[in-house]
C-alpha positions in Angstrom: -44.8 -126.2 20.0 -47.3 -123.9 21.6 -47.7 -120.2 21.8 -46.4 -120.4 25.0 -43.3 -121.9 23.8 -42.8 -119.0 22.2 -40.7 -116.6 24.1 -38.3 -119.9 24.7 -38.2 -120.7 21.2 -36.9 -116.9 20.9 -34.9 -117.3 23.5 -32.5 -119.5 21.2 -32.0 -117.6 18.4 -29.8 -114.6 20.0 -27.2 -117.0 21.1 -26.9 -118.6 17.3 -27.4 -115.6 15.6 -24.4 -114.1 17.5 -22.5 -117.3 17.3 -22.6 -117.1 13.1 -22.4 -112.7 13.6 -26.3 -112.6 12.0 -28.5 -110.3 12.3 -32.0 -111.8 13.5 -34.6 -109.6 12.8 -38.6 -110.2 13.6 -39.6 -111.3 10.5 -37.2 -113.8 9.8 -37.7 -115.6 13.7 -41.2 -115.3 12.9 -40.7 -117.3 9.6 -38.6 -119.7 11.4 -41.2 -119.9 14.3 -43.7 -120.7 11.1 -41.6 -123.6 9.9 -40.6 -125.2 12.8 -44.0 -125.1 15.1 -44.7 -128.4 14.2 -41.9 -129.9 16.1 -41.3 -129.4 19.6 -39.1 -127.2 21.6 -36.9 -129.7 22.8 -36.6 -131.3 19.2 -36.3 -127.8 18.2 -33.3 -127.0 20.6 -31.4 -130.8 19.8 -31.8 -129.8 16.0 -30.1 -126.1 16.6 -27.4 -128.1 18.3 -26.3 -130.8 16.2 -26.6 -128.2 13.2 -24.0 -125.9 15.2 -21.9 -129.1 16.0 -21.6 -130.6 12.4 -18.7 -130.3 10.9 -19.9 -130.3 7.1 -22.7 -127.9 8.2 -22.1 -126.2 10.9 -19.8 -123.6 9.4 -23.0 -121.8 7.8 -26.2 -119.8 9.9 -28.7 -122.6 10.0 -31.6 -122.4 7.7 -34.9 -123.8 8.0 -34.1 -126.7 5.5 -30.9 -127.6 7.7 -33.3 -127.8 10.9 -35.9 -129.6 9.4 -33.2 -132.2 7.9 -32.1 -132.9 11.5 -36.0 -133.4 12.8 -36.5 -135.6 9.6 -33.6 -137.7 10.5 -34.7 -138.1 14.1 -38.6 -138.9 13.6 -36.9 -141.8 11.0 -34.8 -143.2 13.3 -38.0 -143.2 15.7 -39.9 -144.6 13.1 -37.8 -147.4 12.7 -37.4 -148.1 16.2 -41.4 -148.1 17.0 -41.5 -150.8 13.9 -38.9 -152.9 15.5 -40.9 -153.1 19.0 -43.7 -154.1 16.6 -42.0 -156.8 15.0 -40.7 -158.0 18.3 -44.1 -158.1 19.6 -45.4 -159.8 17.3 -43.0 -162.4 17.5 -43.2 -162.8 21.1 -46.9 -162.2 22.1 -48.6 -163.5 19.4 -52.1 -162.9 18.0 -54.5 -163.5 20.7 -52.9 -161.8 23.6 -52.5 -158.5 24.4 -49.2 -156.2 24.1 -48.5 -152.2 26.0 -45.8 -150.2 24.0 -44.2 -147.7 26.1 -44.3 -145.0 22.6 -48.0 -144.1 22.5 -47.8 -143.5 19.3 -47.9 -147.1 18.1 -51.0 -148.6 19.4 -53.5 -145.9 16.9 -51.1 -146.7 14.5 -51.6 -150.5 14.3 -55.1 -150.0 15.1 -55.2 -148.0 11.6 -53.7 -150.5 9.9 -56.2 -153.2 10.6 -55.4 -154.2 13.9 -52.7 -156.6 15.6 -54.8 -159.3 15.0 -54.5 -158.3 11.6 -50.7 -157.7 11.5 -50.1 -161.2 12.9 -52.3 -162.9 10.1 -49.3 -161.3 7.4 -47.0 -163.1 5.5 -42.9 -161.6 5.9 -43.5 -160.2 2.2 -46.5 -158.3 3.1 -45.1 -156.7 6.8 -42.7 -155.3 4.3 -45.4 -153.4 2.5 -46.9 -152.3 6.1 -43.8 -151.6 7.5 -43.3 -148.7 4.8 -47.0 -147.4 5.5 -46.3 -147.5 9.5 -43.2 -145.3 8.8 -45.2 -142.6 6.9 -47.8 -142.7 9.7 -45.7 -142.9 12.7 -43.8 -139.7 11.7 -47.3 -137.8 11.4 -48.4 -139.4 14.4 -45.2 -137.8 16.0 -46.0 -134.7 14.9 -49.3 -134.5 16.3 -48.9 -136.2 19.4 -45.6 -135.1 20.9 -47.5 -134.0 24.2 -49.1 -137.3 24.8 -48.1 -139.4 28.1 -45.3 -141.0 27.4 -46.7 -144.9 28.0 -49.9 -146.2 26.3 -51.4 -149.5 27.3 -54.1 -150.7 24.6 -55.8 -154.1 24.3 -54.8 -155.3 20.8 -55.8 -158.6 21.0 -58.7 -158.5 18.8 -58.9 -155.1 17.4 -59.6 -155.6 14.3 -59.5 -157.9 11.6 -58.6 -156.3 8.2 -56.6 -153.3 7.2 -58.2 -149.5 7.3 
């Protein structure tokens, strides 16, 4: 989020705090505003919900750590589906032509990780290893990047030939 999500991210908290009969005072929406920054305010608002909506949690005021588990489990699931248009690609394009993934966040990723020329040289064993290190990355790259158009077309052809 940005400082001009602020007073929308605010915005929220009246509604839930009445919800579970909690007082919300400054400092403590400041400390969540502190914590939860990082995500967006629409990842932000979906967490809030399915917290209120969850039968084994949802009982309780939401803490930081229950918000948080919600974005965790949402960038994974991301994660996994950005490796999975990977894997498909490489299948079906191959090494020498060019691929566009409609999650921009995939094309830095592969081009950190040595390139798709470079993926499509691997062996099933070692896309296992990579697959693990794409993960971690594309859930930072999610972080950082959530403003970013939502289609990236990059020329992956020959980018690279051995891993970063």
């Amino acid at each position: 989020m940005t400082p001009d999500d602020y007073p929308a991210f605010a915005a929220l908290w009246p509604p839930v705090s009445a919800l579970y009969q909690q007082r919300l005072t400054a400092s403590v929406l400041e400390l969540y505003w502190q914590v939860l920054k990082p995500y967006s305010l629409g990842s932000v608002r979906e967490a809030l919900l399915r917290h209120i909506q969850s039968p084994a949690h949802g009982t309780f005021y939401p803490k930081p750590a229950d918000l948080l588990r919600y974005l965790l489990e949402t960038d994974t699931a991301k994660a996994e589906a950005a490796w999975d248009c990977v894997l498909q690609g490489l299948g079906e394009v191959g090494m020498y032509r060019s691929i566009e993934f409609e999650d921009p966040n995939i094309a830095p990723i592969i081009h950190d990780l040595g390139g798709w020329t470079y993926l499509n040289s691997l062996t099933y064993a070692q896309l296992v290893t990579v697959a693990q290190a794409f993960l971690q990355r594309y859930r930072t790259y999610a972080l950082e990047t959530e403003t970013v158009t939502p289609k990236t077309s990059m020329v992956l052809g020959l980018q690279g030939s051995t891993p970063a």
